[in-house]
C-alpha positions in Angstrom: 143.6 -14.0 0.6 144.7 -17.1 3.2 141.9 -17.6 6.1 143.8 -18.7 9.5 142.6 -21.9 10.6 140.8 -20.0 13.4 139.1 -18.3 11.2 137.5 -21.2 8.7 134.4 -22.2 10.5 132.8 -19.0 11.2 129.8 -18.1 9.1 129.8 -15.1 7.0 129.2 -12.0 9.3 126.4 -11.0 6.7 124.8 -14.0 7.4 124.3 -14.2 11.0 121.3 -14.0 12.9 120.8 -11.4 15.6 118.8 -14.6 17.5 121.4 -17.1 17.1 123.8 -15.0 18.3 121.6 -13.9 21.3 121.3 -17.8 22.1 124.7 -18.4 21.9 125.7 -16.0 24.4 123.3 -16.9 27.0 124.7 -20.6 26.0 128.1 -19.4 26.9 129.5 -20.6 30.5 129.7 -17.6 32.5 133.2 -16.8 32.5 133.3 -17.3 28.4 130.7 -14.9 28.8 133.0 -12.6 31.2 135.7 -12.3 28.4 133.3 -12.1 25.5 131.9 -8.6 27.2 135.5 -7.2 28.4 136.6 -8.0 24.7 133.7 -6.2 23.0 134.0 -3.2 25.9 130.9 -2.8 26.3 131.1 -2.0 29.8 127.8 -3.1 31.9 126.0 -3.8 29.0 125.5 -7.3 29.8 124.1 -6.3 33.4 121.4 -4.2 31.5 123.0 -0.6 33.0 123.8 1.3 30.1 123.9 4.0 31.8 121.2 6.5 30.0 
């Protein structure tokens, strides 16, 4: 299997850690974190309405 350059420096999705990720996000510039949300649909998610 060839990995796409893009690809080669991201850890092993069974090895990430729910906190790092958590820290990278609210690392993110606001408008990376814009397109991150829109990407991953999760609607208002990020603005803590998830509508239940």
């Amino acid at each position: 299997m060839e990995v796409s350059p893009m690809s080669s420096n991201l850890p092993d999705p069974q090895e990430v850690n729910v906190d790092d990720l958590q820290t990278l996000i609210e690392n993110m510039p606001e408008e990376k974190r814009q397109q991150l949300i829109s990407q991953l649909d999760l609607g208002d998610l990020g603005s803590g309405n998830i509508g239940l």
